[in-house]
Each structure stands twice: as C-alpha cells, then as structure tokens.
N, C-alpha and C positions, 0 to 999 in steps of 0.2 A: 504494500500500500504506500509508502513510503517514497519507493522508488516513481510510480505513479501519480505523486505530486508534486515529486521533483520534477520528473518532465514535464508536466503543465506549466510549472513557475519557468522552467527557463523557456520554452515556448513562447510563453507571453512575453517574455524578455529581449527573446529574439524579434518579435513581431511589434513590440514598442520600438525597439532599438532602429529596425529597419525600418520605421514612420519617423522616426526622427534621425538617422544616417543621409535620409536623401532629402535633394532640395528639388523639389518639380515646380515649373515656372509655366505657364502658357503663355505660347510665344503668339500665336497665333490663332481668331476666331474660327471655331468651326461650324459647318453650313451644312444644308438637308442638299441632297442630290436633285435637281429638277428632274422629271419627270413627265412626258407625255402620253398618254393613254389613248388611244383610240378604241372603243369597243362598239362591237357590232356584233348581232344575234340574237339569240333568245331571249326574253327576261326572265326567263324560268318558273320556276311555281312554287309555291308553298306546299308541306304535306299535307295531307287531308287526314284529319281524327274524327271518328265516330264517338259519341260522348252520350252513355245514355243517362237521363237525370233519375231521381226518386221516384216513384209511381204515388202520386196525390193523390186523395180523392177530395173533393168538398161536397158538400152537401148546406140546405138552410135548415137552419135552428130557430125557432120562434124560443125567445125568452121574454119573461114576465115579469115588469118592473115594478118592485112596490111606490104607491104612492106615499110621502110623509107630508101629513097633516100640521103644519107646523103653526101656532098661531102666533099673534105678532107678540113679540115682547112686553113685558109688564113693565110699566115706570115705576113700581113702588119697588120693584128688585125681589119678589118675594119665587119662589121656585114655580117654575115652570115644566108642567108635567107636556111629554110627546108621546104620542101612541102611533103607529101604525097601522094600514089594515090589518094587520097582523097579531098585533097586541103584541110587539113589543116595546117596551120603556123606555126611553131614553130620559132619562132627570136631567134637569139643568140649573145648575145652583147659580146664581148671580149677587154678588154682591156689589154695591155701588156704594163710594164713599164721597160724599156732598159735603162740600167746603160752602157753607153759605156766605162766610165772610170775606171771600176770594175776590178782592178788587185787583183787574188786571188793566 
C-alpha cells in the first residue's frame, strides 16, 4: 500500500512539475477552416412509431347536489343554527365585539 502512494505523490509531482517546466506562448490566432457545401437530393424522412395510448372509457354521471339553506346572519351575534335537506348541522358560533366609544 505504501509503495502505491508513493507512486501517486510522485506522479502528481511529475505532472505539477511539467505544468510548470514549460512556458507555452501563443504566437498566433487560430481560425475555423471555411467551408463550402453544396447539397443536393433527398430530404429524407423521419421514422415512423406506432404508439398505442390507454383504452378510456367515459361514460355521464348524473350527481345530486344538496341545496344549503342558509339564512342571513343575525346582528345580535347570537348562534346561528344551518340545516340541510339532509338534516345535517352545521353550528355557527359568532361573536362580535362592539366598541361603542370608537371615534375614528
């Protein structure tokens, strides 16, 4: 094991050492090759997939919405009983707190 990290450190040693032994300069900008194309023939074709999806069915649903009877709010804040067709309850507790001396 030893011996195998001794080779790694001088490897890296070597490969520091030889990024920093040389001095590379560019002397000169380099440039894409021009190029001219002539093409002529086929445009070819895309492949063709057959792609089957899920098998859906739908079908109509008649659903049946309750109506809620709700009636308007009480100014004294006292609870307010809701019924539905249904008979069910829904309470509503209200409390209001009246500042009568509130000059704004």
């Amino acid at each position: 094991m030893g011996k195998v990290i001794a080779g790694i450190v001088v490897l890296v040693i070597i490969i520091f050492g030889g990024l920093y032994l040389f001095d590379v300069d560019q002397e000169e900008e380099g440039s894409l090759p021009s190029v001219e194309v002539d093409v002529e023939g086929d445009a070819g074709s895309l492949p063709e997939y057959e792609v089957r999806g899920p098998e859906v069915e739908t079908r109509e649903v008649t659903v049946e919405v309750p109506v809620v009877d709700a009636p308007e709010d009480d100014a004294d804040g006292e609870e307010t009983e809701l019924v539905d067709d249904e008979g069910i309850n829904a309470d509503v507790d209200a409390e209001v707190d009246v500042d009568e001396n509130n000059n704004r």
